[in-house]
C-alpha positions in Angstrom: -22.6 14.6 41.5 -25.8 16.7 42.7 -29.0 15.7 40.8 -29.7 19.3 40.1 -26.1 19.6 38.1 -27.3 16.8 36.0 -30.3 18.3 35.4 -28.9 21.7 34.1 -26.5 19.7 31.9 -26.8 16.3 31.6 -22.6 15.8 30.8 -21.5 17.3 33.7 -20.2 14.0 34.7 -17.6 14.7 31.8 -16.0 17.8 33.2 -15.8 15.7 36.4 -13.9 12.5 34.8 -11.6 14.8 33.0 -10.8 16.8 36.4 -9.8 13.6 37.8 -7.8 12.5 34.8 -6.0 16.1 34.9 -5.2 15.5 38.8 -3.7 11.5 38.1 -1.6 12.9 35.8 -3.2 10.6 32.9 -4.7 13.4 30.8 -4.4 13.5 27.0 -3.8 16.3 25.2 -3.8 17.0 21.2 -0.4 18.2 20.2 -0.7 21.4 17.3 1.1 20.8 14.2 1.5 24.0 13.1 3.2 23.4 10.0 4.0 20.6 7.1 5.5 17.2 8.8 9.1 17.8 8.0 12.1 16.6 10.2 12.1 20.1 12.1 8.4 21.2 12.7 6.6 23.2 15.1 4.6 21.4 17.6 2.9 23.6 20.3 5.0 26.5 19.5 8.1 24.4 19.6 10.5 23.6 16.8 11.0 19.9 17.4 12.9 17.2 15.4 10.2 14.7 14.6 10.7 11.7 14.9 7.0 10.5 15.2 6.3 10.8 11.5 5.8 8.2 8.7 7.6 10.9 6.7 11.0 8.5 6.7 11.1 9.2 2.8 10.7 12.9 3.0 7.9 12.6 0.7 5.9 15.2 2.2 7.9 18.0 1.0 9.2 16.8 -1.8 9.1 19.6 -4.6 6.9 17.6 -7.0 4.2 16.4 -5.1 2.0 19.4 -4.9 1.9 19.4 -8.9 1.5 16.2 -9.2 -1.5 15.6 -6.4 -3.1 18.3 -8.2 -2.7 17.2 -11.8 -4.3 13.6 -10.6 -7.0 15.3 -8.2 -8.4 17.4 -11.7 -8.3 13.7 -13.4 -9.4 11.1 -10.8 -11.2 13.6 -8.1 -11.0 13.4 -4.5 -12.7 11.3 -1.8 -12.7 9.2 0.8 -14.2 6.1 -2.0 -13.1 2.3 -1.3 -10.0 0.6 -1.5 -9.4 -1.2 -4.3 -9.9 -4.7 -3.2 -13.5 -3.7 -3.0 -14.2 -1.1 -5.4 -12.0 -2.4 -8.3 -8.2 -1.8 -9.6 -7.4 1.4 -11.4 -4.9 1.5 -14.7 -2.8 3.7 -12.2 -2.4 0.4 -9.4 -1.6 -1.2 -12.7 0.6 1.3 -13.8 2.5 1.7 -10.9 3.1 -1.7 -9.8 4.6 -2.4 -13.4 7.0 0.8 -12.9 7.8 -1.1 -9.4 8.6 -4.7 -11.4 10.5 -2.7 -13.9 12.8 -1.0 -11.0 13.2 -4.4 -8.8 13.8 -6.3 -11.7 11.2 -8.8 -10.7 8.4 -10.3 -12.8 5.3 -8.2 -10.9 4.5 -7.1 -8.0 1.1 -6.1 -5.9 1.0 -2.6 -4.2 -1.7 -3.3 -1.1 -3.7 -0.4 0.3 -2.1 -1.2 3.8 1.3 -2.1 5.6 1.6 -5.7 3.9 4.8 -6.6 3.1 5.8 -9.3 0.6 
């Protein structure tokens, strides 16, 4: 890299790295989702089947979401806040692991913020 190019722009040695990534072959690109993450979406221009998605339930277009993620967005706001092992337990984590012991048929149960399983 010429000492002048660095001097013009000082990242130059950017546009250079990701040249050589592009001629290895080992280049990342971003795919576009261009619409909601559904079995059959559009990636790139491309309907796909997608099967890269946490969407196993089908919970992402399920008919009653919308209204309900609105109706609790106008009540408890939005945010990126704390989980609530360190900014405390809502009634609704309360609620909703009760609704969960009710439907297992199990004394209680804990809903975590992450991939735990019990």
């Amino acid at each position: 890299m010429s000492t002048t190019a660095t001097r013009i722009n000082p990242l130059s040695y950017l546009t250079e790295q990701l040249d050589e990534l592009k001629a290895r072959g080992t280049h990342f690109r971003l795919r576009l989702l261009e619409d909601e993450q559904a079995p059959v979406c559009t990636f790139d221009g491309r309907k796909v089947i997608n099967l890269a998605s946490n969407n196993y339930l089908g919970l992402t277009t399920h008919p009653k979401l919308p209204r309900s993620s609105a109706r609790s967005t106008r009540k408890y706001g939005v945010g990126s806040g704390a989980v609530r092992t360190i900014a405390g337990t809502m009634k609704i984590h309360m609620e909703l692991e009760e609704k969960i012991a009710r439907f297992k048929n199990v004394e209680a149960c804990v809903v975590f913020q992450s991939g735990f399983r019990c």
